[in-house]
N, C-alpha and C positions, 0 to 999 in steps of 0.2 A: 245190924249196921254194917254196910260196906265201906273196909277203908282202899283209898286212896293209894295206888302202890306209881311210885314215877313208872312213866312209860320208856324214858331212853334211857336204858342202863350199860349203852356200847362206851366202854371207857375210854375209846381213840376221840369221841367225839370230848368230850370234856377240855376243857382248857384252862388251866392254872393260872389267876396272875403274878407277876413277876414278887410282889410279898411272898406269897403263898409258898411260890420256889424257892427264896431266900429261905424260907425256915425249914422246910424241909430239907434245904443242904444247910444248913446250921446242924440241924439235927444229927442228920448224916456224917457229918465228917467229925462229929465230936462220937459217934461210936467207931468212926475209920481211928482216931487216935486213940481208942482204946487198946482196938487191937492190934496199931500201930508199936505200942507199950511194949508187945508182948514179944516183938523182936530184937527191940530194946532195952529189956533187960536180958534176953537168951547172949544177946551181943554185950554188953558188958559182964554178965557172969564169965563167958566163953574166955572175952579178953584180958580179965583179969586175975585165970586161975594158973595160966600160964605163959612163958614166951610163946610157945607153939599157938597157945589158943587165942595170944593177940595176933597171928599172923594167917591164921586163919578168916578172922575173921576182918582184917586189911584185904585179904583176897575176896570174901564174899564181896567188902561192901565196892571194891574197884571191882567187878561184875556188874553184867548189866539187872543180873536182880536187885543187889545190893543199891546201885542208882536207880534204878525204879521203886524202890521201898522207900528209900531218902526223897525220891521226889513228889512219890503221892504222901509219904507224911509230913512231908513240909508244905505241900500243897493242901493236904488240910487244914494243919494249922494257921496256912496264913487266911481262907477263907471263917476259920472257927472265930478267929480274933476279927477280922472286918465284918462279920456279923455281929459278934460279940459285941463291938462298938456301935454299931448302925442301934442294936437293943436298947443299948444307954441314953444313947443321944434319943431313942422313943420313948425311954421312961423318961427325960427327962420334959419332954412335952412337946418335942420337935418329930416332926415325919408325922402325923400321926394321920391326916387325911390321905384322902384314896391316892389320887397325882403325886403328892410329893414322897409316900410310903411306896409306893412300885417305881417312881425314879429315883429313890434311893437304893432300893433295891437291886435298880440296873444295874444301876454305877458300883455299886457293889460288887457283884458276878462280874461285869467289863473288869473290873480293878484286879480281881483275884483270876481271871485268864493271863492278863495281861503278866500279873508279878509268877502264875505257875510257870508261864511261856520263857520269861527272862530270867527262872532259877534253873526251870529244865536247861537251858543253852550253856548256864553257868557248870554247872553240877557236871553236865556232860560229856 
């Protein structure tokens, strides 16, 4: 018996729909807050074992590392939680067809550029 193997396995040609993308950055950015975590406590242990190591750590986070760590983990969180809710409002019976599950999706991703763009401006 011969099986069937697909013939087009070039992964540039494939195309994702916009659900498909939502979950995989659901996915994503709730293991970026994981290891998000793990600056987050190095920064509170630091800050709280001394004056010196709160003021160290005032210096990191006014760096531009330190704003870049605060902005991509608050840019995850804010897409983990607008996913997170688009889920709810799926279990609860809404989204659930093809049109209205990839335009919620959009508007999802649009909503969470839009708030990453106006925390970066803020933060910055």
């Amino acid at each position: 018996m011969k099986k069937q193997r697909p013939v087009n396995l070039d992964l540039k040609t494939i195309k994702f729909p916009p659900a498909a993308i939502s979950s995989i950055l659901n996915r994503i950015t709730g293991v970026a807050m994981f290891f998000a975590l793990l600056f987050v406590i190095w920064a509170w242990a630091v800050s709280v074992a001394s004056p010196e190591g709160f003021e160290q750590v005032q210096s990191v986070m006014a760096g531009v590392f330190g704003k870049v760590i605060a902005i991509g983990t608050l840019s995850a969180l804010i897409y983990h939680t607008l996913g997170g809710i688009r889920h709810v409002i799926m279990d609860m019976g809404h989204w659930e067809e093809m049109k209205s599950g990839n335009l919620s999706a959009q508007a999802i991703i649009a909503l969470w550029i839009i708030l990453t763009v106006v925390l970066g401006v803020v933060l910055w």
